[in-house]
C-alpha positions in Angstrom: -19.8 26.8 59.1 -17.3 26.9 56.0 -14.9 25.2 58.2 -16.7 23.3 59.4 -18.0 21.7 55.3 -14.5 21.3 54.4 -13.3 19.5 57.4 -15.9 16.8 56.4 -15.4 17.0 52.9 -11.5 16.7 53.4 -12.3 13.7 56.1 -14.0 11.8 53.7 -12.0 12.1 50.8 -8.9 10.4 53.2 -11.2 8.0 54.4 -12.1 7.2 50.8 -8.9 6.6 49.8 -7.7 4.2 52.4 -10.6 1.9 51.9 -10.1 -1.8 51.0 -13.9 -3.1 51.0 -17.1 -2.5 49.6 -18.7 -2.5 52.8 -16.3 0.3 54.1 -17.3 2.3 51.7 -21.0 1.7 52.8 -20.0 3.3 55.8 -18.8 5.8 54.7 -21.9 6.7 52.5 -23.9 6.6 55.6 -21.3 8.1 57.8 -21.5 11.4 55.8 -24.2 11.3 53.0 -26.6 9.2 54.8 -30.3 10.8 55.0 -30.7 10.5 58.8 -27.4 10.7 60.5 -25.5 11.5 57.2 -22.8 14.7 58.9 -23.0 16.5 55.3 -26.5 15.9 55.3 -27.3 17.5 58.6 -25.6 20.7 57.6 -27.9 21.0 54.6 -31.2 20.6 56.7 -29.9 23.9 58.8 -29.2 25.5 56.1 -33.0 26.8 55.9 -32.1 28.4 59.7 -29.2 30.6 58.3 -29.7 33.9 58.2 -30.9 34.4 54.5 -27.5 36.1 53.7 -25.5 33.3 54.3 -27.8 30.6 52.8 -26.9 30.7 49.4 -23.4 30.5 50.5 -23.8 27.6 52.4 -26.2 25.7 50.8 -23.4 26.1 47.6 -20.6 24.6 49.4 -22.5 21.7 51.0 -23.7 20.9 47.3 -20.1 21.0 46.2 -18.9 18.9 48.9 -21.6 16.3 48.6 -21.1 16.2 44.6 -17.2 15.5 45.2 -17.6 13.1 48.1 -20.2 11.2 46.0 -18.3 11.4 42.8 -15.3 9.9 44.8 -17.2 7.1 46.2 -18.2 6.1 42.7 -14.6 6.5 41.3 -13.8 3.7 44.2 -16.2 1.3 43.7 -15.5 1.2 39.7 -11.9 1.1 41.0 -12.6 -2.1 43.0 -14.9 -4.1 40.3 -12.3 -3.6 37.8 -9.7 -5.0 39.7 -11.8 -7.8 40.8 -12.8 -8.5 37.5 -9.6 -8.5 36.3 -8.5 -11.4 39.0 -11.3 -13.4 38.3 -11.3 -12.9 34.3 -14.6 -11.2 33.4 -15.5 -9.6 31.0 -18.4 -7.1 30.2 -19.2 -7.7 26.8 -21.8 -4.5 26.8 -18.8 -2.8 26.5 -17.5 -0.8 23.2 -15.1 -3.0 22.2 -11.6 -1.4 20.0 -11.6 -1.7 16.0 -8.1 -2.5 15.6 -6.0 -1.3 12.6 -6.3 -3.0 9.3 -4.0 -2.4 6.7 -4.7 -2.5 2.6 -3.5 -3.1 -0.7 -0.6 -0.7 -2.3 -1.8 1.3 -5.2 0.9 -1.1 -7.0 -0.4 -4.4 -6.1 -3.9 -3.6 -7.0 -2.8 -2.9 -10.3 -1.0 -5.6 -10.7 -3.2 -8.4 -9.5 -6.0 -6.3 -11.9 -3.5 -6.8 -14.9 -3.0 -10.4 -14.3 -6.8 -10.7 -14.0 -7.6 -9.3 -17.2 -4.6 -11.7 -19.1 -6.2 -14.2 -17.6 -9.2 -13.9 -18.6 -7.6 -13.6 -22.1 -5.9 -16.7 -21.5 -2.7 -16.0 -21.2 -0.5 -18.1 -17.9 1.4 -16.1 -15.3 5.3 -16.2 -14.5 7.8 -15.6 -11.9 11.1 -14.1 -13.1 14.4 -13.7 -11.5 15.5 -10.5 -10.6 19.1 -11.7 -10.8 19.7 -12.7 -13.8 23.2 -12.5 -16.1 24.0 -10.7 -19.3 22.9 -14.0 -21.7 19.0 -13.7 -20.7 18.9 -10.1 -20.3 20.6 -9.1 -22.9 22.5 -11.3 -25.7 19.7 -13.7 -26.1 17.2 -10.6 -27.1 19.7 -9.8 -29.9 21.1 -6.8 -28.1 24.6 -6.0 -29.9 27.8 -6.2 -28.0 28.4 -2.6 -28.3 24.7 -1.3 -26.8 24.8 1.4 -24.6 22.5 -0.4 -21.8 25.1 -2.7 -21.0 27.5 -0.1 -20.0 27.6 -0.1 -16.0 26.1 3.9 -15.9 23.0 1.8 -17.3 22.4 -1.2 -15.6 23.3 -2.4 -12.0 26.0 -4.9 -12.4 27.2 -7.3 -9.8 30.6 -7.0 -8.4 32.4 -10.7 -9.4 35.0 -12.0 -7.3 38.2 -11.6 -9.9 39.5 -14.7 -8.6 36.0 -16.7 -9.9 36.8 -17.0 -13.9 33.3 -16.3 -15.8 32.5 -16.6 -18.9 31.5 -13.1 -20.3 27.5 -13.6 -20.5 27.8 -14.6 -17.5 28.1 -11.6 -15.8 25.5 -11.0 -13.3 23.0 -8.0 -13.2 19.5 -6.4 -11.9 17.4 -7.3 -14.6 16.7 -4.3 -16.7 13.3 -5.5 -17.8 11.3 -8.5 -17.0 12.0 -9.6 -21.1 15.1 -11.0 -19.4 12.4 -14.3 -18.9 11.7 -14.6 -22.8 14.3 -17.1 -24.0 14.3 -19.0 -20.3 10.1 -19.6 -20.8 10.7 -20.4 -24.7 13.4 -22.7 -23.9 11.2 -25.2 -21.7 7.7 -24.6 -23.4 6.8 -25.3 -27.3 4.0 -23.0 -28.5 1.3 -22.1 -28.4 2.8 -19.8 -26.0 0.8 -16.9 -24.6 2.3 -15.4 -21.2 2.8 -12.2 -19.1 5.4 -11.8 -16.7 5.3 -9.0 -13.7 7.9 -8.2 -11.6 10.6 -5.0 -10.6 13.0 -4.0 -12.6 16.2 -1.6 -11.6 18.2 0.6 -14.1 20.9 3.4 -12.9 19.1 6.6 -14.2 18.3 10.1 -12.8 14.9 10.1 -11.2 12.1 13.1 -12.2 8.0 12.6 -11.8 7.8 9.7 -14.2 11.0 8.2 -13.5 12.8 5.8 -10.8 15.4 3.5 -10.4 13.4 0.6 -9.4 9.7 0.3 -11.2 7.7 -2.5 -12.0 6.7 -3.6 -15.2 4.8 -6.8 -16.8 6.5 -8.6 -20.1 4.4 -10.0 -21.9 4.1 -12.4 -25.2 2.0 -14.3 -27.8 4.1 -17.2 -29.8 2.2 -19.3 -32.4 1.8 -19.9 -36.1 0.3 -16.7 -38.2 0.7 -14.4 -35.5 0.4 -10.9 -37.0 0.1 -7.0 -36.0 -2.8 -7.4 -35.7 -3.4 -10.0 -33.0 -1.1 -7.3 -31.2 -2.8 -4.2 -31.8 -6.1 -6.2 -30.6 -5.1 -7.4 -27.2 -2.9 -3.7 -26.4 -6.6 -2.2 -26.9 -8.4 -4.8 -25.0 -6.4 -4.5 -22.4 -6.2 -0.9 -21.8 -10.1 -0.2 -22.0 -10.1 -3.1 -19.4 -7.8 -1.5 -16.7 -9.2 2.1 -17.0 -13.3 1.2 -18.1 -13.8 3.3 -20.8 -12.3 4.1 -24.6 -9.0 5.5 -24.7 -6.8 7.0 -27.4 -4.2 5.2 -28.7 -1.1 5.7 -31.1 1.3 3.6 -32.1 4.8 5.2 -33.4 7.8 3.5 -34.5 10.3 2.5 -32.5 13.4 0.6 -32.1 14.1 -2.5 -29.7 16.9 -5.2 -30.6 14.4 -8.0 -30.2 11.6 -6.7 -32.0 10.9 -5.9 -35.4 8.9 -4.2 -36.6 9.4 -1.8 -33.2 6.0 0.1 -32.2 6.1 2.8 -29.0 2.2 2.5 -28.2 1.2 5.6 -26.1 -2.0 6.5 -24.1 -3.6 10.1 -24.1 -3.4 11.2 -20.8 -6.0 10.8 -18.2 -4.4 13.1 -15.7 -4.4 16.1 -17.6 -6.7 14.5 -20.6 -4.1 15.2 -22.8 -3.9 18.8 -22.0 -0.2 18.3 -20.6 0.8 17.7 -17.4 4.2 16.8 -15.4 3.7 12.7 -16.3 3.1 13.5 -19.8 5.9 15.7 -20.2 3.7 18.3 -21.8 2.8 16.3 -24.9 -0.6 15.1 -23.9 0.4 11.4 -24.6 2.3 8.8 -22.0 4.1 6.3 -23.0 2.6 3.2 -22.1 3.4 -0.1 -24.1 7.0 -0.6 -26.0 6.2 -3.5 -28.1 6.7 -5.5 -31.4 6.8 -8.4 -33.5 9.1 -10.5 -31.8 12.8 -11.0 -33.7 13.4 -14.1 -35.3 16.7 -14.3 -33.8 14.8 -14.3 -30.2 13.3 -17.4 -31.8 16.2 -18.7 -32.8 17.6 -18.3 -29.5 15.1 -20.1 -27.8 15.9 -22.9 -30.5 12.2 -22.5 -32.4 12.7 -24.3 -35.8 13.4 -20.7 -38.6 10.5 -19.3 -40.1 7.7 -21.9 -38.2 6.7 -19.5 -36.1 6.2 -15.8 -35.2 4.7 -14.2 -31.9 4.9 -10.4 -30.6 6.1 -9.0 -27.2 5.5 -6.1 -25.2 6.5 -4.4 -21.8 4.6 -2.7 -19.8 5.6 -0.6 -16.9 2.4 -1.0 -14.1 4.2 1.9 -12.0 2.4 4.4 -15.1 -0.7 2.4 -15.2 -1.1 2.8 -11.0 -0.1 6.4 -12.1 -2.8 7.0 -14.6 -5.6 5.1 -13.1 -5.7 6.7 -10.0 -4.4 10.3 -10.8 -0.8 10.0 -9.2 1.4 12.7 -10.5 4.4 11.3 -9.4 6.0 8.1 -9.8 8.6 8.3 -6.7 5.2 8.7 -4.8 4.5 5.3 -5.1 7.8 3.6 -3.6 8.5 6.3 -0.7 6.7 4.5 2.3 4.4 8.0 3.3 1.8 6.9 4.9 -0.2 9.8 4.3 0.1 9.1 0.8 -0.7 5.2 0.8 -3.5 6.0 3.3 -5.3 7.7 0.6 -6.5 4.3 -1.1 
């Protein structure tokens, strides 16, 4: 009788497979599962006049035959509607249909489209700046003396010139070292009121730790009008940050030195990541530095060919690589520009 189950099992399975129709598979459903003349079905009515030892036995591998016989009918017949749907184009819309992959905004770009929002709103207009850009605008025209060490080649990324092309010496081409390389070029085409911010990267050859890189991005900006005063700087530094990170922060402002500002300020921002405990960003101190900025120069002016002593403005840089850093708790800045996925999946 064992024999005899498996023969038909293993008959119907091969007939299964060589099917072509719909209606042969009918026959086949009859042909072995069928309730009157069904083969399989036949075998399981006598299984009641088997001696009771062998009945459980039996009865268990007709089962098991007629589960896998049915099971590969069904497998058929789904085989055969797909491929007839797929010749005639339908499509079940019942379905679950699959959510394909969206991407999302870097950490970077969120911040900087929220900084350009919030300048905006303060009214201040929004400039492209070249990232090429030659020693004049980056550095001569901010009052930079000839003899600073940034525009020694271990600084700054010079271009290699062709020594056959004669140039004149502030000429030279470079990576811009900050995006105040677009000062002079805005003031030159615009008479003030001037009040403007300009984002972009930035490159400089220098050894890369946790709040460090060679390429970061940072956002120039500056106010030029008559009467412009500390004041009006100290004001929109403030307004600013309490914008990007919601709440009150601490502030300190600390003298410091830049060829096309004067008075110099270093403003610096207690430390969200550690809240000014000390941290690897931080440097220990509690405080990052945030916001180099100033009173612009009145050579800068003069450079940009403002009549002396009309007016007065201040500048500032800002690099938004911290600000991505500190807003969202990033304790490394070489995180931001190393294409991990498992990193940039996190916001």
């Amino acid at each position: 009788m064992q024999e005899q189950i498996e023969k038909i099992k293993q008959g119907a399975l091969t007939e299964i497979g060589r099917c072509q129709s719909e209606k042969e598979l009918e026959k086949i459903l009859y042909k072995y599962l069928g309730r009157k003349d069904g083969q399989l079905t036949a075998i399981l009515r006598g299984v009641s006049e088997l001696p009771e030892e062998q009945r459980q036995t039996i009865g268990s591998l007709a089962n098991k035959a007629r589960a896998e016989i049915d099971q590969a009918l069904q497998k058929k017949k789904a085989g055969m509607a797909n491929a007839g749907a797929a010749q005639t184009g339908y499509f079940d819309v019942t379905v679950p249909g699959a959510k394909p992959t969206t991407g999302h905004m870097h950490p970077l770009t969120r911040i900087r489209l929220e900084v350009q929002d919030i300048f905006k709103s303060m009214g201040f207009k929004v400039y492209e700046g070249n990232e090429l850009t030659d020693l004049y605008y980056n550095f001569l025209s901010l009052n930079f003396p000839d003899n600073h060490p940034a525009m020694d080649s271990y600084d700054t990324f010079f271009i290699k010139e062709d020594p056959k092309k004669k140039i004149k010496p502030e000429e030279r081409r470079m990576m811009r070292a900050h995006t105040s390389n677009m000062q002079v070029r805005i003031m030159e085409q615009n008479k003030p009121p001037l009040k403007v911010i300009v984002p972009g990267r930035c490159f400089r050859n220098e050894a890369t730790d946790a709040s460090h890189d060679h390429t970061f991005h940072q956002v120039e900006g500056f106010v030029v009008d008559e009467n412009i005063s500390i004041a009006n700087l100290v004001y929109t530094q403030k307004a600013l940050l309490s914008k990007i990170f919601g709440q009150e922060v601490k502030v300190r402002l600390r003298p410091g030195y830049f060829p096309f500002v004067e008075p110099g300020f270093e403003l610096d921002c207690s430390c969200i990541i550690c809240g000014g405990k000390g941290c690897s960003v931080c440097k220990r101190t509690g405080w990052v530095e945030l916001i180099p900025c100033g009173m612009i120069h009145p050579k800068v002016l003069e450079s940009a060919g403002y009549p002396k002593g009309k007016y007065t403005g201040f500048a500032f840089g800002m690099g938004w690589s911290r600000l991505a850093m500190m807003k969202y708790e990033i304790d490394d800045v070489r995180l931001l520009l190393n294409g991990d996925m498992r990193f940039l999946e996190q916001f």
